[in-house]
N, C-alpha and C positions, 0 to 999 in steps of 0.2 A: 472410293475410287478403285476400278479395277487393277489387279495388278496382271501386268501381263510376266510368262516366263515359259520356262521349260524344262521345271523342276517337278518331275513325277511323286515325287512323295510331297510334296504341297496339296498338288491336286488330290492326293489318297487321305491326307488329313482333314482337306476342307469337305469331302464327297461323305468321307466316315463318318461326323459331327454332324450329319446333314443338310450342308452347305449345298451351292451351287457353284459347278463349274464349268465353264466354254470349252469345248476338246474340239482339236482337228480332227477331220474325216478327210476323206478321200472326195466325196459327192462335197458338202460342205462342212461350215462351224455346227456344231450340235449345242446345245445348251443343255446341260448331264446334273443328274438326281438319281439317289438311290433308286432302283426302281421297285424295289419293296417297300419301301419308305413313304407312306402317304403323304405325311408333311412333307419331307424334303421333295415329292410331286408336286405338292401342293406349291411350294414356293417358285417350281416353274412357268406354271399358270399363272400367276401373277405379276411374275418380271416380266412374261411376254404380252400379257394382256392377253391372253389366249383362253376362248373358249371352252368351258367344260368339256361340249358335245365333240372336241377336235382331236382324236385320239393321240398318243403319244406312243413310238417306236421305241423298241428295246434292244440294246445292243449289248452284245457278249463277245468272248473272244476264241469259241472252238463250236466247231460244228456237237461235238458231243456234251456241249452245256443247254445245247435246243431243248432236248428233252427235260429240264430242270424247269425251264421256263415256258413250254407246253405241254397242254395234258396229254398230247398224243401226235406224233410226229409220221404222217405217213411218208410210203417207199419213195414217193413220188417228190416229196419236199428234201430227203435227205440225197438223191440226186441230184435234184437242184442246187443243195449246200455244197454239198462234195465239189461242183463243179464252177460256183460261181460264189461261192465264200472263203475269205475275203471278197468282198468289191459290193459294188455298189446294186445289190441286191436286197431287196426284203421279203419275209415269208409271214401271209396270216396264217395263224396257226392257231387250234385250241387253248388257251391260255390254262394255266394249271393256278392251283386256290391259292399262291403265293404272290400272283401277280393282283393287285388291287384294281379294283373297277374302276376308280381315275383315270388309271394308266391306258385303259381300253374304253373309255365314256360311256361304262355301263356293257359295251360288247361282248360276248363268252369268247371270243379271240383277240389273240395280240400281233403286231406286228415285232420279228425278230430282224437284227440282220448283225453281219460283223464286218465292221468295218476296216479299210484295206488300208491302213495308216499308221506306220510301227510306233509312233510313240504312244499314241489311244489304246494298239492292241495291248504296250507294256503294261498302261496304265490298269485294262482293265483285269487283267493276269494277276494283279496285287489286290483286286479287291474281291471281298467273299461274296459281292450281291454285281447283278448286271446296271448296267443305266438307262433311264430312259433318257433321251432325246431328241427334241425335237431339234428346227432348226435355230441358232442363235441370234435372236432379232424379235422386233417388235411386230404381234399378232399380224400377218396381212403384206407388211413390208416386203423389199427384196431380200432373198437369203446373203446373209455373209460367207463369203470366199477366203477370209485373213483374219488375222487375228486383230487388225487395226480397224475391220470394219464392226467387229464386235464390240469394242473397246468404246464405236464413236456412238451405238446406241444403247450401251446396254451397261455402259461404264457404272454407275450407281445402283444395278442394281444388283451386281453380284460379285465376289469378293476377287475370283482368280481365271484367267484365262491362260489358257495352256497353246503355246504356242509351235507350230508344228511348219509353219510356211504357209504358203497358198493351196488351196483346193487343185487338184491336180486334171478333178472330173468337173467342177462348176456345177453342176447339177443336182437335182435330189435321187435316193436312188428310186430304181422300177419296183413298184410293189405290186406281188405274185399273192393270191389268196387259193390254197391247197386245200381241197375239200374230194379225200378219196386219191381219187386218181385223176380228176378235173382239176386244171388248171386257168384262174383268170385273172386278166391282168385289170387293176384296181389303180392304177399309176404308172405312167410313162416316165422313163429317167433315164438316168446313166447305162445302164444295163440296155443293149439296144435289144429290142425282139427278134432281130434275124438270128444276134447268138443264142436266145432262148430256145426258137423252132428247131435249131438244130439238135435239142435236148426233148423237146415237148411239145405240144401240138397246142397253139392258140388260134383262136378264134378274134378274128383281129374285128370286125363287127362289131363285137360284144366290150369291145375294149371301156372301161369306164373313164369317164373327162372329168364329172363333178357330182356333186353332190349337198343339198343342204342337210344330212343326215349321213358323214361320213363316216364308212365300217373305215378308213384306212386315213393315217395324215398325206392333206397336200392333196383334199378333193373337192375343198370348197371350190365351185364357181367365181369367187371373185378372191383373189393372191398374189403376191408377187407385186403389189403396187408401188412404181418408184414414186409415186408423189406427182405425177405429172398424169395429164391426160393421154393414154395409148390408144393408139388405133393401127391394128395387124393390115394385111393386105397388099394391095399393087402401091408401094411407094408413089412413082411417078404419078398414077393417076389421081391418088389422093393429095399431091402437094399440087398440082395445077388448080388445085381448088381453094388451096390458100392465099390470101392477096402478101399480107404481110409475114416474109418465106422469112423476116430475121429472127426470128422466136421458133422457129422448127427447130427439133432432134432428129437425126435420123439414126437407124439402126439397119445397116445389112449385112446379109455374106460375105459380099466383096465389091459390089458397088458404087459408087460414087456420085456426090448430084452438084453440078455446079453453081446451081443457085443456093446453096446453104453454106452457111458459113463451115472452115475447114474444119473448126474446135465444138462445132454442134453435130458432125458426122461421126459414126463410130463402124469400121468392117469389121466385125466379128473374126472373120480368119480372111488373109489376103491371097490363101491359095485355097480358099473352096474348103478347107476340110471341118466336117460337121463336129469332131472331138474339140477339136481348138476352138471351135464358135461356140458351141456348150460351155465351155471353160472360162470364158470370155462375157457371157450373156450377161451375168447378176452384177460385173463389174460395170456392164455399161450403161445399164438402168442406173446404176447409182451413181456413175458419171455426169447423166443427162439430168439428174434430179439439181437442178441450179434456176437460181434466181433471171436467168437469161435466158430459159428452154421455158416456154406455157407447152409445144402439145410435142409429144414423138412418134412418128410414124415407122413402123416397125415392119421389115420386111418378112413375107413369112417362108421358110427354111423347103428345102428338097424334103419328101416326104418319105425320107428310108432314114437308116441308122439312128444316130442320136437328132436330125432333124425332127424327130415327130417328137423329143420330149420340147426342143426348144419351142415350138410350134405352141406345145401346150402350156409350157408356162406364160408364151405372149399371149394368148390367148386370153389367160385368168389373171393378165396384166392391165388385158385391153379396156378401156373406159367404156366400149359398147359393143363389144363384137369387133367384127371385122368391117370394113368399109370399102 
């Protein structure tokens, strides 16, 4: 059984021996492995059910440790670090020969980032190798927000979880892939792009949503699944088409629908603000995932700030698309 705590040299003996451990992030829970360590990689592909092909993000705790864990860092990435690490940012980047082809599914780049969460950073300040992690949960599922949500699926299969509170961002971070001076976004997240532009010029077009051969984690096409049937789009319209409204979830901004029960609604934020809905989002999938909810209809978000990651993770929630 997991233990749960907040004992950093736990975490630094169980990570050294090549265990597995749950660390708070800022975006979410991570699930942490040496990330030199093939085995102790290897062991997180297995707790999570997680696919070879599904790369795994690397987290350090100083912009000047980038270069240790890529072979080559351009001007253009270490701008982006300077200005947006800490937080919920990640950078592909050449991987250098220390980083194992598990960690990247075979890719010549990795994904970096450091995350914005004083006890994680303590943690990984004490250790001689970085970690990878993905999110803490089972392949496909919603990400964990807490430490009690890791605990409730992933309790057996790994010895300690480090407890740090709630996820402060709810989100995964934005992943940035740096090639030269070209910059493209590979993932929508915490990191909204209006603060990027202000640093860099994307090309929002080009933006990528999925992928069955993902360069970056958090591109598959089908993610985020509470267990329940989702369908994105105009609420209203799509619950008039339901006869039997006592088995609906609902999901919105701020909303409200009177023919659903009160305890099957969930507003994401009650004054409109897209930070707190993001924050909000993984809790309420995991809410709606009950024996009393069959479908949830998911309202989809304003299309600026952290709206477009929420967007995309109901998207890669949703059981068909949008409706």
């Amino acid at each position: 059984m997991a233990r749960i705590g907040k004992d950093i040299p736990t975490a630094v003996s169980y990570l050294t021996q090549g265990d597995l451990v749950a660390i708070p992030t800022e975006t979410v829970y991570g699930l942490a492995a040496n990330a030199y360590d093939e085995a102790a990689v290897v062991k997180i592909f297995e707790a999570k059910n997680r696919p070879a092909f599904d790369p795994l993000i690397v987290h350090t705790h100083s912009v000047q440790e980038l270069e240790k864990i890529a072979r080559e860092v351009p001007d253009v990435a270490y701008k982006l670090a300077e200005r947006f690490m800490p937080g919920p940012l990640t950078l592909i980047l050449p991987k250098s020969e220390q980083v194992p082809l598990l960690v990247t599914s075979g890719h010549d780049s990795v994904g970096i980032r450091i995350p914005n969460h004083p006890l994680t950073l303590d943690l990984l300040k004490q250790l001689p190798f970085p970690l990878a992690a993905p999110s803490a949960n089972p392949f496909g599922y919603v990400s964990p927000t807490t430490a009690q949500h890791v605990q409730d699926q992933l309790d057996q299969r790994i010895p300690y979880i480090l407890d740090g509170g709630a996820s402060n961002i709810g989100i995964e971070s934005t992943i940035i892939r740096v090639i030269g001076d070209e910059v493209e976004v590979l993932r929508l997240g915490g990191l909204a792009l209006e603060e990027l532009e202000e640093l860099v010029q994307i090309s929002r077009a080009n933006i990528k949503t999925s992928s069955s051969n993902p360069a970056a984690p958090g591109m598959l096409s089908s993610h985020y699944n509470p267990g329940k049937k989702v369908f994105l789009g105009h609420v209203a319209q799509n619950l008039e088409r339901i006869e039997d409204k006592s088995r609906v979830g609902i999901i919105s901004l701020q909303q409200q629908f009177s023919a659903i029960p009160a305890h099957h609604q969930i507003q994401l934020s009650e004054t409109g603000d897209l930070s707190e809905a993001a924050r909000n989002l993984f809790s309420a999938l995991r809410r709606l995932d009950t024996p009393t909810v069959d479908i949830i209809l998911a309202e989809r978000m304003p299309e600026h700030g952290l709206g477009l990651a929420i967007n995309d993770r109901l998207q890669r929630a949703s059981f068909q698309g949008e409706e």
